[in-house]
C-alpha positions, 0 to 999 in steps of 0.5 A: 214747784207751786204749779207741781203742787196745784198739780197733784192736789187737782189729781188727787181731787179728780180721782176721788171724784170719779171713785165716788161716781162708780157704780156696781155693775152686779149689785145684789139687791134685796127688797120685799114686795107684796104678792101672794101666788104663782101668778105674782111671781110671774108677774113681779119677775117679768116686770123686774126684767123689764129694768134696764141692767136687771140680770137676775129677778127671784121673787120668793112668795113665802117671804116677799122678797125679792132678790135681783142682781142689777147694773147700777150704770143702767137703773136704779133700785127705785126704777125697779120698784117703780116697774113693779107697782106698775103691775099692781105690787107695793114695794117698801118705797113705791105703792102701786095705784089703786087702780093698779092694784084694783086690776090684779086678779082676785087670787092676787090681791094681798092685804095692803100697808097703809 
């Protein structure tokens, strides 16, 4: 009885354990990043697709944000960010270089957040 017990205790354990570790393959996932034109969209959306699991990228300019749909199994929201102020684009979590920003054309450069 007692090893019937320990049984369904460990069951009940595992499974809690593996809900808590699945993740959503279709995340819709909003986030503001920093850019003024045609060409940022351009550029934010391509970077945005170069995140394993991103399926959708839409950068808004009048808003700044950025909304995505993305298979958490294969990125993270910060590797998507990470992606982006590679291209020179602050996000809310990841700042871009100097440098990085430094390189966008002049029409593109926006007011930066300290």
């Amino acid at each position: 009885m007692k090893n019937l017990i320990l049984l369904v205790v460990f069951l009940c354990i595992s499974l809690t354990a593996q809900a808590q570790e699945k993740k959503n393959k279709n995340l819709k996932y909003t986030t503001e990043v920093n850019g003024n034109c045609d060409q940022c969209k351009k550029r934010i959306e391509k970077a945005a697709y170069t995140v394993p699991g991103v399926k959708s990228a839409d950068w808004n300019i009048e808003t700044h944000q950025l909304y995505v749909i993305l298979n958490e199994q294969k990125s993270t929201s910060l590797d998507l960010k990470k992606a982006i102020a590679k291209q020179g684009h602050d996000t809310d979590e990841v700042k871009a270089t100097a440098q990085q920003y430094d390189d966008l054309h002049s029409c593109c450069k926006y007011e930066r957040k300290e």
